[in-house]
FIKOLZA-1660 file (N, C-alpha, C; in steps of 0.1 Angstrom, whole numbers, plus 5000, padded with zeros to 4 digits):
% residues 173
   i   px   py   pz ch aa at
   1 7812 6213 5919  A  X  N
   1 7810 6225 5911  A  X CA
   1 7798 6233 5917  A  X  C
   2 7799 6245 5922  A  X  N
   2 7786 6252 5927  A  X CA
   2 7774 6256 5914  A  X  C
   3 7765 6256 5922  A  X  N
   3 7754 6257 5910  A  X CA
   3 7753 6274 5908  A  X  C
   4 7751 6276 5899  A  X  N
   4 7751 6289 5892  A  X CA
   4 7735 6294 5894  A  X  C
   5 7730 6290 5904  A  X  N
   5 7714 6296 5906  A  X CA
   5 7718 6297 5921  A  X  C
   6 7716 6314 5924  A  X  N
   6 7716 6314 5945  A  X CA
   6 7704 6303 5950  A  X  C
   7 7707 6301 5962  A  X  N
   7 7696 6289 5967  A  X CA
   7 7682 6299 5967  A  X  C
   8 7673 6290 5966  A  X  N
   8 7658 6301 5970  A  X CA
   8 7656 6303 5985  A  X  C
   9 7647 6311 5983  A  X  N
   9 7649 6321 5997  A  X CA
   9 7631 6328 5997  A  X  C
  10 7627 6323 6007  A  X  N
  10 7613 6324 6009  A  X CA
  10 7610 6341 6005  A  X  C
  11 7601 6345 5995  A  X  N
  11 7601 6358 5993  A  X CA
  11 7609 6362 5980  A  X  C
  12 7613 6355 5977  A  X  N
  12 7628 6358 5967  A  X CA
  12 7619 6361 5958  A  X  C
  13 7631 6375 5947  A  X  N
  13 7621 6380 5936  A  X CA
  13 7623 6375 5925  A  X  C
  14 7631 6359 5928  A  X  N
  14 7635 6352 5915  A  X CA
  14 7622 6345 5911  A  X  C
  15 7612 6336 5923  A  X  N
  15 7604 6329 5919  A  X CA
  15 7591 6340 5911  A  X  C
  16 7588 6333 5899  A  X  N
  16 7584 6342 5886  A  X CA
  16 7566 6340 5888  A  X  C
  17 7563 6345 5885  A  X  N
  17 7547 6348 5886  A  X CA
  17 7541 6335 5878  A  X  C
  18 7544 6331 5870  A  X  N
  18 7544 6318 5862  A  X CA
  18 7544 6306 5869  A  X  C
  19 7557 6303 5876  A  X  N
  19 7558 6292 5884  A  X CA
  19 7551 6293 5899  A  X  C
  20 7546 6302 5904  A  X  N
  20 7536 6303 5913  A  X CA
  20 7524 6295 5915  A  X  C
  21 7523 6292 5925  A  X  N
  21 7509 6277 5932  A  X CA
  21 7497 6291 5931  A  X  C
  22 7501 6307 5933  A  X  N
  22 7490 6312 5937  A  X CA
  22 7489 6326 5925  A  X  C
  23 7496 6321 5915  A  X  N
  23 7497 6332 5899  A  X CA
  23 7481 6336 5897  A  X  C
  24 7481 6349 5888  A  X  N
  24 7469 6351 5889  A  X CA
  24 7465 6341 5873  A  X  C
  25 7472 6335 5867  A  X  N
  25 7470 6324 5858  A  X CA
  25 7467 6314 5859  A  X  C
  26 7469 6307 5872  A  X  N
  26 7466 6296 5874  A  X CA
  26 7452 6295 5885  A  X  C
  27 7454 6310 5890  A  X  N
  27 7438 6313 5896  A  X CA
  27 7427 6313 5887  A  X  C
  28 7429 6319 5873  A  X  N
  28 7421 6322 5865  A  X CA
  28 7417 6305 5855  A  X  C
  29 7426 6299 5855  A  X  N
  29 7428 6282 5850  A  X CA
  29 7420 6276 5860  A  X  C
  30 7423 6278 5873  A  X  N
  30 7415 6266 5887  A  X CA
  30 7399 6273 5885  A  X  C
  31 7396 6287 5887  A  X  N
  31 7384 6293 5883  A  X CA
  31 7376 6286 5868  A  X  C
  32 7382 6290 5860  A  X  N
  32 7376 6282 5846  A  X CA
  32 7376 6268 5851  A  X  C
  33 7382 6262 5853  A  X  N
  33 7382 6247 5855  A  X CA
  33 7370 6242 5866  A  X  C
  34 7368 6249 5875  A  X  N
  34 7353 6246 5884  A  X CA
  34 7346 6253 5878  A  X  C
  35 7340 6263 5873  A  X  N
  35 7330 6265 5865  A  X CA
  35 7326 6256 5854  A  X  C
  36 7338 6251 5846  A  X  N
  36 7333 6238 5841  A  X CA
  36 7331 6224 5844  A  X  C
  37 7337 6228 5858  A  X  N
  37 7328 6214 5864  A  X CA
  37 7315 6213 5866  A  X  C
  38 7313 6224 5876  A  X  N
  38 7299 6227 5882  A  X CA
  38 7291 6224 5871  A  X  C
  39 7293 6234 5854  A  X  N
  39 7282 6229 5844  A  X CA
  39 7282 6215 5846  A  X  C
  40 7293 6208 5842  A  X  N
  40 7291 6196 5840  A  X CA
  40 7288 6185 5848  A  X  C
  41 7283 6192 5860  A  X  N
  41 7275 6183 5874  A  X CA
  41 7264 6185 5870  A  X  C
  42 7258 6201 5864  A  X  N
  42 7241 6208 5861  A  X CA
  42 7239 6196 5850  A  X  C
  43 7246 6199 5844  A  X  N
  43 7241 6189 5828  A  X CA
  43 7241 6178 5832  A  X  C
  44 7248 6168 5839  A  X  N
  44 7246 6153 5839  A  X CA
  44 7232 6152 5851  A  X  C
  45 7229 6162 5858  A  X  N
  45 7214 6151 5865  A  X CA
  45 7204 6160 5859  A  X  C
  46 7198 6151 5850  A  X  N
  46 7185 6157 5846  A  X CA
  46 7177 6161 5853  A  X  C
  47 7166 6169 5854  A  X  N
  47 7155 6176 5861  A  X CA
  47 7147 6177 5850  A  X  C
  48 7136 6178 5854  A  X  N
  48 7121 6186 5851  A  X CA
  48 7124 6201 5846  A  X  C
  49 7122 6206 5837  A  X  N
  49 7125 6219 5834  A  X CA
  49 7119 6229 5845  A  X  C
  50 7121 6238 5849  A  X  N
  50 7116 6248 5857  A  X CA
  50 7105 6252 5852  A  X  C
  51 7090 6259 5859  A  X  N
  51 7081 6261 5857  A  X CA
  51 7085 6281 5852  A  X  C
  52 7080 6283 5841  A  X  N
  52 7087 6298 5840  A  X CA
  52 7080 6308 5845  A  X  C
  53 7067 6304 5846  A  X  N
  53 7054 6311 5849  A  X CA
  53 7053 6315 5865  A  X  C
  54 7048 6320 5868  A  X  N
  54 7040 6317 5882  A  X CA
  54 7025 6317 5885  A  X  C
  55 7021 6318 5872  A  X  N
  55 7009 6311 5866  A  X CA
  55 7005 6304 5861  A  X  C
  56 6999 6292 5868  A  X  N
  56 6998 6277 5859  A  X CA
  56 6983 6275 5859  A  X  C
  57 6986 6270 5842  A  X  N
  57 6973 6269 5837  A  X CA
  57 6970 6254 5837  A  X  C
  58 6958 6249 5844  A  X  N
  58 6949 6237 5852  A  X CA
  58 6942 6236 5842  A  X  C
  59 6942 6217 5838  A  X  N
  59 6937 6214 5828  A  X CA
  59 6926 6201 5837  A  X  C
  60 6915 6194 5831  A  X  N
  60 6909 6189 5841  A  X CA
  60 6908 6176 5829  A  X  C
  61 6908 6160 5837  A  X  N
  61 6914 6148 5834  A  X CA
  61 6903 6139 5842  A  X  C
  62 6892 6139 5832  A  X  N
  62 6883 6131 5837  A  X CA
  62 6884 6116 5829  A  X  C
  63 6883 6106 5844  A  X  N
  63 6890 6088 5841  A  X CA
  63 6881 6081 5844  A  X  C
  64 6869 6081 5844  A  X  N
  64 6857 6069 5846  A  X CA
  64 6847 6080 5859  A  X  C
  65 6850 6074 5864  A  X  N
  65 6844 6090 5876  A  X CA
  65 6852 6096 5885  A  X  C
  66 6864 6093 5878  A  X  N
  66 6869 6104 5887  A  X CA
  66 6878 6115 5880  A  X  C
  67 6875 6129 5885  A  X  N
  67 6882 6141 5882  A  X CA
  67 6896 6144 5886  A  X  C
  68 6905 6149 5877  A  X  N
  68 6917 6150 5881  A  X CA
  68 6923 6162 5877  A  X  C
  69 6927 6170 5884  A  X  N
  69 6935 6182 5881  A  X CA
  69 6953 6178 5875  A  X  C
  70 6956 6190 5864  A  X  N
  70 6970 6190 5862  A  X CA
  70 6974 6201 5859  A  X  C
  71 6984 6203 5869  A  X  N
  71 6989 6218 5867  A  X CA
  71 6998 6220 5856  A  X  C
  72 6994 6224 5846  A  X  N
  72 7006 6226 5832  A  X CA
  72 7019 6234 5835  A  X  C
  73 7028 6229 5831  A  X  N
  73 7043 6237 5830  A  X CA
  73 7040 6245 5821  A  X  C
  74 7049 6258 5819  A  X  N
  74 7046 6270 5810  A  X CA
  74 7057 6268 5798  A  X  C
  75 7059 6263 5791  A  X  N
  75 7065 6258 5778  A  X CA
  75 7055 6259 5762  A  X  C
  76 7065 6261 5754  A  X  N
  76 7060 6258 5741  A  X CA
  76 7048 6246 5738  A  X  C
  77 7058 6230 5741  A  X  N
  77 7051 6218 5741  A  X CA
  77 7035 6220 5747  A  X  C
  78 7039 6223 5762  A  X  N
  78 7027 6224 5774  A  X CA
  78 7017 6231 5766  A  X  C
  79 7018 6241 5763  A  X  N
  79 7010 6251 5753  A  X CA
  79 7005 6245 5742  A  X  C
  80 7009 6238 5735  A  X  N
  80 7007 6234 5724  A  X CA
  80 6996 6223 5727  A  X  C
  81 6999 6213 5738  A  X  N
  81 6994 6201 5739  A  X CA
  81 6977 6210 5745  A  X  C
  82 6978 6217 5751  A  X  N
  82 6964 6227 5758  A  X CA
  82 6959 6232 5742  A  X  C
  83 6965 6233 5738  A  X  N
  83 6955 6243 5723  A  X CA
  83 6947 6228 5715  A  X  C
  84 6949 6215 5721  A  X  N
  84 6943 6206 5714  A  X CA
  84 6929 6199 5721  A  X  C
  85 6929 6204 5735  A  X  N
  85 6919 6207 5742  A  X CA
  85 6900 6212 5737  A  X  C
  86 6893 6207 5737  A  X  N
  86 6891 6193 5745  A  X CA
  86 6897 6182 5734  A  X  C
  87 6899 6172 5741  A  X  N
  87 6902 6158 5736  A  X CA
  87 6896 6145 5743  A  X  C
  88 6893 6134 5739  A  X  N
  88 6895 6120 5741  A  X CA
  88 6897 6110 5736  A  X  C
  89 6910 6104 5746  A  X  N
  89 6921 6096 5743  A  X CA
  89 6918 6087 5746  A  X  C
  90 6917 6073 5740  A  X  N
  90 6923 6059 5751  A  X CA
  90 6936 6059 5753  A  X  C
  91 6936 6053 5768  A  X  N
  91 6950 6051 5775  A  X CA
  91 6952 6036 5778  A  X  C
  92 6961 6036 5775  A  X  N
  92 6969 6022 5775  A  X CA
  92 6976 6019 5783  A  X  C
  93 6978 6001 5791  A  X  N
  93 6990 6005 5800  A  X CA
  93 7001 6003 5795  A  X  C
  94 7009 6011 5799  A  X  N
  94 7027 6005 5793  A  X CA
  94 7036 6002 5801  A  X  C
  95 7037 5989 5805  A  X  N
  95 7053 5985 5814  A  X CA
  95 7046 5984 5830  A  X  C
  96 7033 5986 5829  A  X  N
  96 7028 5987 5846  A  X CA
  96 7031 5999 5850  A  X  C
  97 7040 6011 5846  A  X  N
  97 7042 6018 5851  A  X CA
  97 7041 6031 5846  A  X  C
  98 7034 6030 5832  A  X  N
  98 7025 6046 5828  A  X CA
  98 7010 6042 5821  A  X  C
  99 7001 6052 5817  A  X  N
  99 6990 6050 5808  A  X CA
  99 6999 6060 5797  A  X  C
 100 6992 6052 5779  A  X  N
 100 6997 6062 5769  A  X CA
 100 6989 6059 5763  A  X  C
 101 6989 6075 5755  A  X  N
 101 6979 6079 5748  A  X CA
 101 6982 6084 5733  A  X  C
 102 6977 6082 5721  A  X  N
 102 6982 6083 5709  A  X CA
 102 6977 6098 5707  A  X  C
 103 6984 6111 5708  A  X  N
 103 6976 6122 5700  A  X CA
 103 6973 6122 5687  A  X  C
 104 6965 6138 5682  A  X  N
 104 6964 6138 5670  A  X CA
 104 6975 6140 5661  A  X  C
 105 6976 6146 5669  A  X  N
 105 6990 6155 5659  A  X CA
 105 7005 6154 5671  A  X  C
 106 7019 6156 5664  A  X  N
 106 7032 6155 5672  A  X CA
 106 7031 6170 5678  A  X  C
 107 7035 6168 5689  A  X  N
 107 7040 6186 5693  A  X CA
 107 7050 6192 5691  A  X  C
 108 7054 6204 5693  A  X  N
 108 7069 6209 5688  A  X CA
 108 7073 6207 5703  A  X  C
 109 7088 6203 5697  A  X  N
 109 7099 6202 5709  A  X CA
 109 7110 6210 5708  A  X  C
 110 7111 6221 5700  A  X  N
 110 7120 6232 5700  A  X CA
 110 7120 6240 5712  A  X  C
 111 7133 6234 5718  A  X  N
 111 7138 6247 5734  A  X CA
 111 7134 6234 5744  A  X  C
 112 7133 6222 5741  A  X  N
 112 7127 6216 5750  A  X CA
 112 7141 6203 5753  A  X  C
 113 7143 6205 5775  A  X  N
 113 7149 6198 5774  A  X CA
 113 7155 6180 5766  A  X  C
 114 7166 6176 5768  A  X  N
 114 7167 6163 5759  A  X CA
 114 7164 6153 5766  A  X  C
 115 7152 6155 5778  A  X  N
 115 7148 6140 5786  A  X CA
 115 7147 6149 5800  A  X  C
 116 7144 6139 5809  A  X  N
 116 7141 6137 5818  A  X CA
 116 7137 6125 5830  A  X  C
 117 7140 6121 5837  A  X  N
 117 7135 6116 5848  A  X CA
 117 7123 6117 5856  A  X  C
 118 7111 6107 5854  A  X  N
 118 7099 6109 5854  A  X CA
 118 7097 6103 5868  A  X  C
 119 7083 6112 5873  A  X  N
 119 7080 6104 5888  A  X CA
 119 7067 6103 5889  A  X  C
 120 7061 6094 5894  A  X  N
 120 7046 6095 5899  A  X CA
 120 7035 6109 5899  A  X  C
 121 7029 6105 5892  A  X  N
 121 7020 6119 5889  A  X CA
 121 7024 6126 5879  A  X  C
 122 7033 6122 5872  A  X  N
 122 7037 6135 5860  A  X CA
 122 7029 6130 5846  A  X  C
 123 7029 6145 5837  A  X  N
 123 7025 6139 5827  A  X CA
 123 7032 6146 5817  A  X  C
 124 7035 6135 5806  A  X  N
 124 7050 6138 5799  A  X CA
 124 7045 6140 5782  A  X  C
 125 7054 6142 5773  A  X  N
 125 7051 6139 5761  A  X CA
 125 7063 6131 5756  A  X  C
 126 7060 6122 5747  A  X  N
 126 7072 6115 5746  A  X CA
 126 7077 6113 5729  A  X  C
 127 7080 6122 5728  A  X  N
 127 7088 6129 5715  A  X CA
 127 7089 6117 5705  A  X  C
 128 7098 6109 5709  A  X  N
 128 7104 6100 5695  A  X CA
 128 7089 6089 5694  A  X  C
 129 7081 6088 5699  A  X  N
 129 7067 6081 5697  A  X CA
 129 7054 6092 5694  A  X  C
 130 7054 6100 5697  A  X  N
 130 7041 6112 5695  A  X CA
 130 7035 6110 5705  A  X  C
 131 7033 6105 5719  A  X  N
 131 7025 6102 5726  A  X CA
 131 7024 6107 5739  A  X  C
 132 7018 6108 5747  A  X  N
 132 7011 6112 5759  A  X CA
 132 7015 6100 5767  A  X  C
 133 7019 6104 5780  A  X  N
 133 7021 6095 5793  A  X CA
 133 7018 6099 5803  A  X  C
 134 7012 6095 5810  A  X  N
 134 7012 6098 5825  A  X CA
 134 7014 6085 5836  A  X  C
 135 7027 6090 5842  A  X  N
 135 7032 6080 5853  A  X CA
 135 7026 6080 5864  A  X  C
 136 7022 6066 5871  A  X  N
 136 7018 6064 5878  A  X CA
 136 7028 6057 5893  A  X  C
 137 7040 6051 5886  A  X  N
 137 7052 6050 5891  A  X CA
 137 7063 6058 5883  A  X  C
 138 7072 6063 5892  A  X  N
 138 7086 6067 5889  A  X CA
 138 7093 6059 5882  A  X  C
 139 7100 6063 5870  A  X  N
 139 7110 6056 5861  A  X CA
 139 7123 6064 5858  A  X  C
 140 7130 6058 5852  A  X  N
 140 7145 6061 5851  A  X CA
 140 7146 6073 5841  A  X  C
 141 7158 6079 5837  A  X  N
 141 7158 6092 5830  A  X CA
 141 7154 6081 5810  A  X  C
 142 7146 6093 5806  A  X  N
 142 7145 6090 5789  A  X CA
 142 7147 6101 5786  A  X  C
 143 7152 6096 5773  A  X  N
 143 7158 6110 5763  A  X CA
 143 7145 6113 5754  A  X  C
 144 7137 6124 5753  A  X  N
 144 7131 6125 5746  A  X CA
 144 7117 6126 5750  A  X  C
 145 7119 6128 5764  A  X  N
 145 7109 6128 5773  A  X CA
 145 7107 6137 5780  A  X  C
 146 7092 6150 5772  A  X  N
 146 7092 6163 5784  A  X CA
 146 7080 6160 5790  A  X  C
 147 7082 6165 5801  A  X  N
 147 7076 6171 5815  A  X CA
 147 7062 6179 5806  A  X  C
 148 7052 6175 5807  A  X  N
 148 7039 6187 5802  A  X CA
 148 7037 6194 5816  A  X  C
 149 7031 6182 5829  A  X  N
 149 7027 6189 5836  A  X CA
 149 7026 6178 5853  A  X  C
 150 7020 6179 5863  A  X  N
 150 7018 6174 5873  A  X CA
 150 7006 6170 5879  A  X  C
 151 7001 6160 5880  A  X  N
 151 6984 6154 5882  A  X CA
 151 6986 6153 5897  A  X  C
 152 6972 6167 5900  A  X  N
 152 6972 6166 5913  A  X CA
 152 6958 6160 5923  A  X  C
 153 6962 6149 5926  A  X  N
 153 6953 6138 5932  A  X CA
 153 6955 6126 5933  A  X  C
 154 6948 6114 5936  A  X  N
 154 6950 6104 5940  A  X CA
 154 6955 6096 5922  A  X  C
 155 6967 6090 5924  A  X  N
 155 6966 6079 5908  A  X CA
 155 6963 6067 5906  A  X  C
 156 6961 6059 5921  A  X  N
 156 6953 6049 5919  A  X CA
 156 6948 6045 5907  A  X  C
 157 6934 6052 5900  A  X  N
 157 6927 6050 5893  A  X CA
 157 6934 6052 5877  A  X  C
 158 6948 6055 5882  A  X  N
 158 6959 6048 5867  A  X CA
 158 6963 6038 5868  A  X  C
 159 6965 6034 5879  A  X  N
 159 6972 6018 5881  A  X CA
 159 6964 6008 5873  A  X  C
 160 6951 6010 5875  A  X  N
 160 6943 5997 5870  A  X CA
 160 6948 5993 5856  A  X  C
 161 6947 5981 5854  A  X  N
 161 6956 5975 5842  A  X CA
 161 6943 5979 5825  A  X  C
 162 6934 5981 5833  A  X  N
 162 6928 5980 5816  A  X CA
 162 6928 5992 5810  A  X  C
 163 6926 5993 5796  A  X  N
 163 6924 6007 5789  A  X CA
 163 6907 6014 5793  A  X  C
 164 6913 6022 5791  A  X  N
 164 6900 6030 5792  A  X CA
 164 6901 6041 5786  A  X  C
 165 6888 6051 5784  A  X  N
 165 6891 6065 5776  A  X CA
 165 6889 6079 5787  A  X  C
 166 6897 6086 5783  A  X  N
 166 6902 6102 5789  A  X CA
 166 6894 6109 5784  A  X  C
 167 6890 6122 5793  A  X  N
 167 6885 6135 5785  A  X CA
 167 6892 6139 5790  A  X  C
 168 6903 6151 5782  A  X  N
 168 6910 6158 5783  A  X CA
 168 6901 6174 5781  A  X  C
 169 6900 6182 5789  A  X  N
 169 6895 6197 5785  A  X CA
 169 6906 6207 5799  A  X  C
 170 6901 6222 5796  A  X  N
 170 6904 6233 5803  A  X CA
 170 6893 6229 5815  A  X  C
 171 6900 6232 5826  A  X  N
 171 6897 6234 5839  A  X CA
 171 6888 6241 5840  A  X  C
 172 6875 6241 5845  A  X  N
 172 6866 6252 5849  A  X CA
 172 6856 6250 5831  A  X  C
 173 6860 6243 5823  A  X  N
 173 6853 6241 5811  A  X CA
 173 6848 6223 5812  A  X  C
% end
C-alpha cells in the first residue's frame, strides 16, 4: 500500500516551522535554556561580592606592634562595622585558621551575599554568630559569611596561636 505522505524532499514546503532543528522556537527555547545555565554556573561559585566603590575606605588594625591596613568593601555591613570605630577586641584563635572577635552589636545583612569563600587576608563578618574574622588561611565556602574587607600586609602575626587584643580605628586617626 503506498503511503499517502509524498517522500521528503530537501527544501520541501511540507517540513513545518515547528518540526525544524533551526525554528525560530526552538532558537528562542536553546537561547532561554543557556541563559539559564550560565545563571546557574554564576550562582553556584561563590565570590567575594564586588567592590562598588572605587573608593576604599582604609581602616588601620593595630596587633601588638604591628600596624595593619584594610581596605574596606563598599557595602551596608562594611559601613556599618566602620561606624563602630574606634574599637578593642580580643581575638581568638579558631580552627588554626582565623582570629575572632565578639562585637558589640550584630550588623545588618540586608543585600548581603548568602556566603562566601574566604582566603588569606580577608576580613569577614560572620552573620549566624555576630562575629568578626580575619583569615589567616584560606577556607572552604560558608553560608553566612561576608567579605568586610582585605588586610594589606604581612599575617604572620595572626597565625600566633594566643589571644591577644585589637585596636580597631579609621586610618590616618
Amino acid at each position: 500500500m503506498p503511503s499517502p505522505h509524498p517522500p521528503f524532499e530537501q527544501g520541501s514546503p511540507r517540513r513545518s516551522a515547528a518540526t525544524s532543528a533551526h525554528s525560530p522556537r526552538q532558537r528562542q527555547r536553546r537561547r532561554a535554556l543557556s541563559a539559564l545555565l550560565a545563571q546557574a554556573t554564576l550562582l553556584s561559585v561563590p565570590r567575594a561580592p564586588a567592590l562598588a566603590s572605587t573608593t576604599h575606605m582604609k581602616i588601620q588594625l593595630s596587633l601588638d606592634d604591628l600596624e595593619l591596613q584594610v581596605r574596606m568593601e563598599d557595602h551596608a555591613t562594611a559601613r556599618d562595622f566602620i561606624s563602630l570605630l574606634p574599637l578593642h577586641l580580643s581575638l581568638e584563635d579558631y580552627a588554626a585558621i582565623e582570629k575572632i572577635a565578639t562585637l558589640p552589636r550584630r550588623l545588618p545583612t540586608a543585600g548581603a551575599p548568602a556566603g562566601y569563600t574566604p582566603e588569606a587576608g580577608d576580613l569577614a563578618y560572620y552573620a549566624p554568630w555576630g562575629n568578626l574574622a580575619l583569615f589567616y588561611k584560606g577556607f572552604s565556602y560558608s553560608a553566612g559569611l561576608i567579605r568586610l574587607g582585605r588586610i594589606e600586609g604581612p599575617l604572620e602575626a595572626l597565625a600566633k596561636s594566643r589571644s591577644r587584643t585589637a585596636r580597631w580605628r579609621l586610618a590616618g586617626g
